[in-house]
Biotite code that builds the C-alpha atoms (Angstrom):
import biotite.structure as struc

atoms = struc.array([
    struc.Atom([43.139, 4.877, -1.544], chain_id="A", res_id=1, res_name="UNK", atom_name="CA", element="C"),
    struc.Atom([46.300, 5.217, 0.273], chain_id="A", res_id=2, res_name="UNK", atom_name="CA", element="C"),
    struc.Atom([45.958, 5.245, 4.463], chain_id="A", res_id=3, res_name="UNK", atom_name="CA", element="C"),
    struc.Atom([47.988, 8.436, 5.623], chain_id="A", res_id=4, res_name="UNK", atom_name="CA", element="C"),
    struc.Atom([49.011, 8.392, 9.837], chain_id="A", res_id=5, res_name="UNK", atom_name="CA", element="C"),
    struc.Atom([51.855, 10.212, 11.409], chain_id="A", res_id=6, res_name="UNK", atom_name="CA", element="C"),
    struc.Atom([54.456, 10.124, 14.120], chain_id="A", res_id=7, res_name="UNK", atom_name="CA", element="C"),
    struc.Atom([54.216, 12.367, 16.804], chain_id="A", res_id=8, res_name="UNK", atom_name="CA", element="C"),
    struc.Atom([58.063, 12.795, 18.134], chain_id="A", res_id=9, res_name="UNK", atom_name="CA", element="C"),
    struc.Atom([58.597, 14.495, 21.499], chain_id="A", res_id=10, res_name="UNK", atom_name="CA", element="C"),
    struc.Atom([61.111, 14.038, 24.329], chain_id="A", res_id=11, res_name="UNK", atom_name="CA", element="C"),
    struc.Atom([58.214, 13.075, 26.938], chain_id="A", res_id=12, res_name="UNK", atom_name="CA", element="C"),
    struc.Atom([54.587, 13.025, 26.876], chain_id="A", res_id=13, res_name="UNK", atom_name="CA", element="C"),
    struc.Atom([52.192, 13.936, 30.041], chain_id="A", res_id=14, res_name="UNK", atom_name="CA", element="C"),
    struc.Atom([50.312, 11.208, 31.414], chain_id="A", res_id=15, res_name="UNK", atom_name="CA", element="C"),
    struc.Atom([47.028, 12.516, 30.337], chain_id="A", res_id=16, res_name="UNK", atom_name="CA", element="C"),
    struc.Atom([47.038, 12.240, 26.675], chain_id="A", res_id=17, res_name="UNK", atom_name="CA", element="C"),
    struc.Atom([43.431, 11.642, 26.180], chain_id="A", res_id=18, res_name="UNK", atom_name="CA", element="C"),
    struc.Atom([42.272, 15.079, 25.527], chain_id="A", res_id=19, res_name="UNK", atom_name="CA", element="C"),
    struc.Atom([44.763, 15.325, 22.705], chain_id="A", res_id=20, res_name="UNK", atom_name="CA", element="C"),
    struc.Atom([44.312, 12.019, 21.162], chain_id="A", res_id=21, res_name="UNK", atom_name="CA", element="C"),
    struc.Atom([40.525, 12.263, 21.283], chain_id="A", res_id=22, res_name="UNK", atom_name="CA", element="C"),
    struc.Atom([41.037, 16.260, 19.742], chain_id="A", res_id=23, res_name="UNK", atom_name="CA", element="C"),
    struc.Atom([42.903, 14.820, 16.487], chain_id="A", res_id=24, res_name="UNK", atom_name="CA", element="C"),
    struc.Atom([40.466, 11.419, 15.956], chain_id="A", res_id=25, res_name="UNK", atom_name="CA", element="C"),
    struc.Atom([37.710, 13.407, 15.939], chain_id="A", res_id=26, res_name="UNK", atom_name="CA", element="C"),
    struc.Atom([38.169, 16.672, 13.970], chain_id="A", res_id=27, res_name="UNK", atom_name="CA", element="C"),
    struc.Atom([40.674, 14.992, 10.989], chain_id="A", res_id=28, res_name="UNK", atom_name="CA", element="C"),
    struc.Atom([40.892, 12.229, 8.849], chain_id="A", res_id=29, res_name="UNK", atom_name="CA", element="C"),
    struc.Atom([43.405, 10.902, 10.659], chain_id="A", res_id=30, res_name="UNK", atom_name="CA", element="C"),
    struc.Atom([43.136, 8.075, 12.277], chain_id="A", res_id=31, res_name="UNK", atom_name="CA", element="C"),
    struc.Atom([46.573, 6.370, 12.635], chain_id="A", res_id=32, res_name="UNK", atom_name="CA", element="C"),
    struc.Atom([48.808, 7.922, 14.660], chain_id="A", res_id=33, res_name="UNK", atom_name="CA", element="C"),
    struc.Atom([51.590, 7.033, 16.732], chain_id="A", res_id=34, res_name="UNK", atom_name="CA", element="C"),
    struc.Atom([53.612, 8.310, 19.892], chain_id="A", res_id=35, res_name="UNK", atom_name="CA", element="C"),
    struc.Atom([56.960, 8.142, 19.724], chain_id="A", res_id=36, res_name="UNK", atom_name="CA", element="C"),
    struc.Atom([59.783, 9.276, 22.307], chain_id="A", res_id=37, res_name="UNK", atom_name="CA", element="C"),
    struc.Atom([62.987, 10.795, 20.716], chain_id="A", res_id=38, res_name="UNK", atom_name="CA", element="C"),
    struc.Atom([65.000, 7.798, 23.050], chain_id="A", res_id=39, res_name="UNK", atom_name="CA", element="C"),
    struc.Atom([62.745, 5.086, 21.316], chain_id="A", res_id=40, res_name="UNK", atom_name="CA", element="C"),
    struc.Atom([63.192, 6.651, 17.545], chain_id="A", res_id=41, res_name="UNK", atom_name="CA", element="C"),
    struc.Atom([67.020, 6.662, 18.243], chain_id="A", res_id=42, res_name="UNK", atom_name="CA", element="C"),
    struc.Atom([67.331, 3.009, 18.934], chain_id="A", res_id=43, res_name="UNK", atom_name="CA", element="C"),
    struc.Atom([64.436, 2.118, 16.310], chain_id="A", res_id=44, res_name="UNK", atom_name="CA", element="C"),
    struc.Atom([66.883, 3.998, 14.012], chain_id="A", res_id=45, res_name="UNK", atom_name="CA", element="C"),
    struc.Atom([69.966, 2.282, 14.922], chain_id="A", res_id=46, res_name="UNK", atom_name="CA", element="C"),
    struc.Atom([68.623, -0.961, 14.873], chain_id="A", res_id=47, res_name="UNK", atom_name="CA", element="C"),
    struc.Atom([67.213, -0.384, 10.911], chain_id="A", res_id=48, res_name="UNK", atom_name="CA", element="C"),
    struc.Atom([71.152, 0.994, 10.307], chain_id="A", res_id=49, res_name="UNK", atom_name="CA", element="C"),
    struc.Atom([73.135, -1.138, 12.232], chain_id="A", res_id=50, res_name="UNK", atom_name="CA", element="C"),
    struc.Atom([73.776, -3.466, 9.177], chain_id="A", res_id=51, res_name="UNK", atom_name="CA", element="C"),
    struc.Atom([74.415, -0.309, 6.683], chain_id="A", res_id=52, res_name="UNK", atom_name="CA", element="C"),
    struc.Atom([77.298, 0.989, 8.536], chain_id="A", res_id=53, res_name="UNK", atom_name="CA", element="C"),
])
């Protein structure tokens, strides 16, 4: 069995999350997710690349 999550990518989040988070726990199998800022996934890519270049 393989554990599927995804990356939710946006520029900014609202403070008040909850409703959303609680939405996608409880009506899919998804239980690993992540949030991710497009500023944070640019330097989490760079770093990973940095020696490549």
């Amino acid at each position: 069995m393989k554990k599927i999550g995804f990356i939710i990518v946006s520029n900014s989040f609202k403070a008040n999350f909850d409703s959303f988070i609680n939405e996608i726990s409880w009506n899919t199998d998804k239980k690993c997710f992540n949030l991710l800022s497009s500023e944070a996934l640019l330097y989490f890519l760079a770093y990973k690349t940095k020696d490549h270049i």
